[in-house]
N, C-alpha and C positions, 0 to 999 in steps of 0.2 A: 193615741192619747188626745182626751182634750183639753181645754185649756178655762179655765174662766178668771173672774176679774175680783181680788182682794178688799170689798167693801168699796169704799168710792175712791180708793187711793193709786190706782190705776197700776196697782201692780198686778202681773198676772202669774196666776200660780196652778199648775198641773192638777186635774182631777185625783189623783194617786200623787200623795207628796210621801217621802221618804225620812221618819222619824230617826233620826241621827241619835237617838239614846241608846240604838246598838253598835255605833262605833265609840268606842275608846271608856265601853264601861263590862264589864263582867255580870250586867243583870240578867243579859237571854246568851249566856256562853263566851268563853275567851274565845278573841281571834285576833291573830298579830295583825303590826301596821297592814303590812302588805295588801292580809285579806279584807280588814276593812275599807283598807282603799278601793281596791277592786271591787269590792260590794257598790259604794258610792258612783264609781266610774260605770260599773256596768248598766246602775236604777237610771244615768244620763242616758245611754242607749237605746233603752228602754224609752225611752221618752219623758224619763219623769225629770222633774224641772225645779221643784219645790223640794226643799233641804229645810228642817226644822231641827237646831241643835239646842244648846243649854249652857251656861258657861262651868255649871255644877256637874256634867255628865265626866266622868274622868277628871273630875278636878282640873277642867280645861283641854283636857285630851282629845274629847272629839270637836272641839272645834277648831283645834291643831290636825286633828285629819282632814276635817269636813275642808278647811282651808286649803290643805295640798292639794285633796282629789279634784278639787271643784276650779283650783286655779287656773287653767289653761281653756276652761269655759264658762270662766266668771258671768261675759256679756250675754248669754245664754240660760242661766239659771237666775231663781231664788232664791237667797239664803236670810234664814231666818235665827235670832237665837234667843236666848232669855238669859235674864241677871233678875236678884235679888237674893237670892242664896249665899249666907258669906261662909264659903269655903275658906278661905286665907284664915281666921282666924280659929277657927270652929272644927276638931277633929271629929271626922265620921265613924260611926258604929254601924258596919253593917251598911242596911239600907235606910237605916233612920235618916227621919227628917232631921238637917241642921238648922239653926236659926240663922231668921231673914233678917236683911238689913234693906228699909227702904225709903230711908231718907236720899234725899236729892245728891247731898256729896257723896254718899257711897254711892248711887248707883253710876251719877258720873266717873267716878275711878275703876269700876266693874265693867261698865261698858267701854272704856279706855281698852282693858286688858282684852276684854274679848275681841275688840278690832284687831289687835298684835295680832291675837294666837290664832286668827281669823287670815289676817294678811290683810286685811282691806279697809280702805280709809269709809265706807259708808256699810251699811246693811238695807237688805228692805225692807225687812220683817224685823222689829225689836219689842219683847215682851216681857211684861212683869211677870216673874215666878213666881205663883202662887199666894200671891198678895193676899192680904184680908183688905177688904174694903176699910178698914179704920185708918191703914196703912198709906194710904192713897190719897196723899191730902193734896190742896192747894198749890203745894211746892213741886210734888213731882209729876202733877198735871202739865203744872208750865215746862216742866222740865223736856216731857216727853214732846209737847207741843213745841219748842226749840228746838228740838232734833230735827223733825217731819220742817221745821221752814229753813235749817241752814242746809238740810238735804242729809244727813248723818245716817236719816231711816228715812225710808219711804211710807212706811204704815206702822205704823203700832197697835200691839195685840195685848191680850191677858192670857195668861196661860191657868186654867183653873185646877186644883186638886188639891194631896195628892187621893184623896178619894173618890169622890161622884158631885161633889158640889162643888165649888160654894154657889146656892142662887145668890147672896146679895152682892157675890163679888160680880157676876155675871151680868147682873142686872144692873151694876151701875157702869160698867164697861159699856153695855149697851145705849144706855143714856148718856155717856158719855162720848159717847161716838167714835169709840177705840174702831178701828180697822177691821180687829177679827177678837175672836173668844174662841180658844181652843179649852176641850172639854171632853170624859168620859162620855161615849154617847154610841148606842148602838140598839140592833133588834131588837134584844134580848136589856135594856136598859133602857129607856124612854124618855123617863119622868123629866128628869133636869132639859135636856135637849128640847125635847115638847111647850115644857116654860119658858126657855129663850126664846124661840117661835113667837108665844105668846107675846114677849117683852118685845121683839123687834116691831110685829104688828101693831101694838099698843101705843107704842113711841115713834115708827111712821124710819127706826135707823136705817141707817145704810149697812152696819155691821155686821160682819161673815161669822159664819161655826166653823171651825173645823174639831171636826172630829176624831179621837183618839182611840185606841182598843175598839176597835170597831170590828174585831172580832170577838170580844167578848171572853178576853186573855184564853186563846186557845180553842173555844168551841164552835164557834161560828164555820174557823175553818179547818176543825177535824184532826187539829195537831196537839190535841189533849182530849184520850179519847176512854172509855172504861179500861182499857190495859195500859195506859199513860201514868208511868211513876218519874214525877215531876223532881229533879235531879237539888242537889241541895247549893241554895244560892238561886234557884230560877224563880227569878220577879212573880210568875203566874200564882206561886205555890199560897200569895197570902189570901187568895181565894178560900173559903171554907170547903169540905167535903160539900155538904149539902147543896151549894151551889153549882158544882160539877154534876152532880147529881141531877137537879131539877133539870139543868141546862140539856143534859142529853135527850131527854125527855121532850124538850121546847126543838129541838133542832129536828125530831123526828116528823112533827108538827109542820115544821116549815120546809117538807122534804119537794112540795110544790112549785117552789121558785127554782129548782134544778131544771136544766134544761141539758138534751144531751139530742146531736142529731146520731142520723142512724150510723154504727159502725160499719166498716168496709169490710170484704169477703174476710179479710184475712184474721180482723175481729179485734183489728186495733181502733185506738181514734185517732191517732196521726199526733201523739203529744202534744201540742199546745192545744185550746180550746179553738176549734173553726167555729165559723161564722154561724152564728144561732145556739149557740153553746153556752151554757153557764153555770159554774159551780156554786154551791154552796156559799164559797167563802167569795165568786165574786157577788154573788146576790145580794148578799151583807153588806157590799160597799155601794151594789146600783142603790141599795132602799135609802142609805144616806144622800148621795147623791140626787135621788128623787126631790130632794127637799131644797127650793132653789137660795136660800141662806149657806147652803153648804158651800164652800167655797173649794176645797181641799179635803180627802181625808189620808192619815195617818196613819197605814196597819206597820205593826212591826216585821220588818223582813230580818229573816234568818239566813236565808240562802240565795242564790242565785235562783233555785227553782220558785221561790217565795216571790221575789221579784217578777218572774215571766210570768207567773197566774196573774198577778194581783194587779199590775202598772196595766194590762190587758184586759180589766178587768173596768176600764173606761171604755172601752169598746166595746164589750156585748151586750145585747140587748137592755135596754131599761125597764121598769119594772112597768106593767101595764097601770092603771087605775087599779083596775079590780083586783091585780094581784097584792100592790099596795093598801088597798082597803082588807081584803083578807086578813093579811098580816097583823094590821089594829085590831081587827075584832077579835082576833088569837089572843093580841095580848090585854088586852079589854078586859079578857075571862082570866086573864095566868095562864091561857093556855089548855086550861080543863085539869091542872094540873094543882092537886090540893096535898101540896109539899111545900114546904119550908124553906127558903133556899138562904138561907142565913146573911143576907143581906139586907136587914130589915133599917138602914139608918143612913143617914148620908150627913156629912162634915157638914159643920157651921160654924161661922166665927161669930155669931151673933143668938148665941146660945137657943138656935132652932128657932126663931122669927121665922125667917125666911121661909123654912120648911112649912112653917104653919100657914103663915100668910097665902103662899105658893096652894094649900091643901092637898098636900101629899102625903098618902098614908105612908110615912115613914116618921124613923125617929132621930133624933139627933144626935150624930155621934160626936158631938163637944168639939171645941177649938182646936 
């Protein structure tokens, strides 16, 4: 595993971080404490370091796990998590979004709770959930800026979504000199990631990406595949047909980032990936990784076998220049690929400004 540096806030966080919205919520499957403990303790073995939770995921539950599993190697990890979702007041439907609250005293009384359910008097990573940039005034600049100097946090992040946007929430993160921007961004989705690029170079920040679904909910790495019936309750499912669709299409495309050395007599590969080796789904994360704003990326682990590909998946090969530039001109075209993939819109709380301004052929899918 290797390791790099959190924006200029000198935290350092695992190339492979571990998105903790699969402990203590039911969106990729139940699994008792136990197993998600062991999930948590095992990704540390692994060498992964970086723990990103949510005070919303289980209505507190996984950062009441994330807190056991991760106690006994507190001085050795990252832990990050977010507020601004008011669960306390607010019952949940399903997977709908609840309303934000992000004014200064709630998030001080939010972020109270989540140190509890956490176990720990400070965090390193604390971020806004999903904030709309109107939401982010004066007050809880300062606010967050008194944490990072009485030491409470070490960096602060924005966490964007829950779609593919927000740019102007991104872009004032950046200008503002937030720590990191976590964000939908991967092979097979560009646009947003590609403008933050542009925003960091523009404004000269220090501020890191980390990157989320970086597989592209299931396809990047092969675990929603044309005989994949997406089970009821599974987060991936609010994907469209037509996006599964194109997407298979696009992966065939990128069947050149595989690398496999030659097998032994016996005609196995010796299960985990040797040296020169690279699948699919880690290729997904070296092309992130390529990008030196990326600080961390985030794919969802389901299993134990999810973990051994993926946290190893800092160690194989990097993507060349030229294989990297291949990949843009792929996606440059669509691909060659004149299908629909019913994703034509990305969120805005600024009733598609952003979108325009940015010149993204997409449309705005409202506040």
């Amino acid at each position: 595993m290797n390791y790099r540096e959190l924006g200029n806030s000198g935290v350092e966080v695992s190339e492979i971080g571990f998105g903790a919205w699969v402990v203590g919520t039911d969106w990729w499957g139940d699994r008792d404490e136990a197993e998600a403990i062991d999930m948590v303790q095992y990704a540390v073995d692994q060498g992964i370091t970086y723990f990103d939770t949510g005070d919303v995921y289980g209505h507190g539950r996984s950062e009441e796990l994330v807190g056991k599993a991760l106690a006994e190697v507190r001085d050795e990890v990252t832990v990050a998590t977010k507020i601004g979702y008011d669960f306390y007041n607010n019952p949940q439907a399903g997977h709908g979004e609840l309303p934000k609250e992000m004014n200064r005293e709630y998030l001080e009384a939010a972020f109270e709770k989540s140190l509890d359910r956490l176990g720990l008097d400070s965090v390193d990573v604390l971020q806004l959930h999903n904030a709309n940039a109107s939401e982010v005034d004066a007050d809880v600049l300062e606010f967050l800026d008194e944490l990072r100097e009485d030491g409470r946090a070490d960096a602060i992040g924005w966490a964007l979504g829950p779609s593919i946007g927000w740019l102007a929430e991104g872009d004032m993160a950046i200008e503002e000199e937030f720590d990191a921007v976590q964000l939908v961004w991967n092979v097979l989705e560009q646009e947003v990631g590609d403008h933050f690029l542009d925003t960091i170079e523009r404004t000269g920040s220090s501020t890191s990406l980390i990157p989320r679904v970086p597989h592209s909910s299931g396809l990047l790495n092969e675990q929603v595949t044309p005989e994949t019936e997406l089970e009821e309750g599974d987060h991936r499912a609010y994907r469209p047909d037509e996006w599964y669709e194109a997407g298979w299409e696009k992966i065939d495309a990128l069947r050149f980032l595989e690398r496999a050395e030659p097998r032994s007599a016996d005609g196995s590969s010796g299960g985990q990936p040797r040296d020169g080796e690279r699948s699919m789904a880690q290729a997904s994360l070296q092309w992130l990784l390529y990008h030196e704003a990326v600080a961390t990326v985030t794919p969802t682990f389901r299993t134990r076998e999810d973990i051994d590909e993926w946290a190893a998946a800092s160690d194989v090969p990097a993507l060349s220049d030229e294989e990297f530039q291949r990949v843009q001109e792929l996606y440059a075209e669509d691909f060659g690929i004149a299908r629909d993939d019913g994703m034509d819109a990305l969120r805005s709380s600024v009733e598609g400004e952003d979108i325009q301004s940015a010149g993204l052929d997409k449309e705005s899918a409202g506040s």
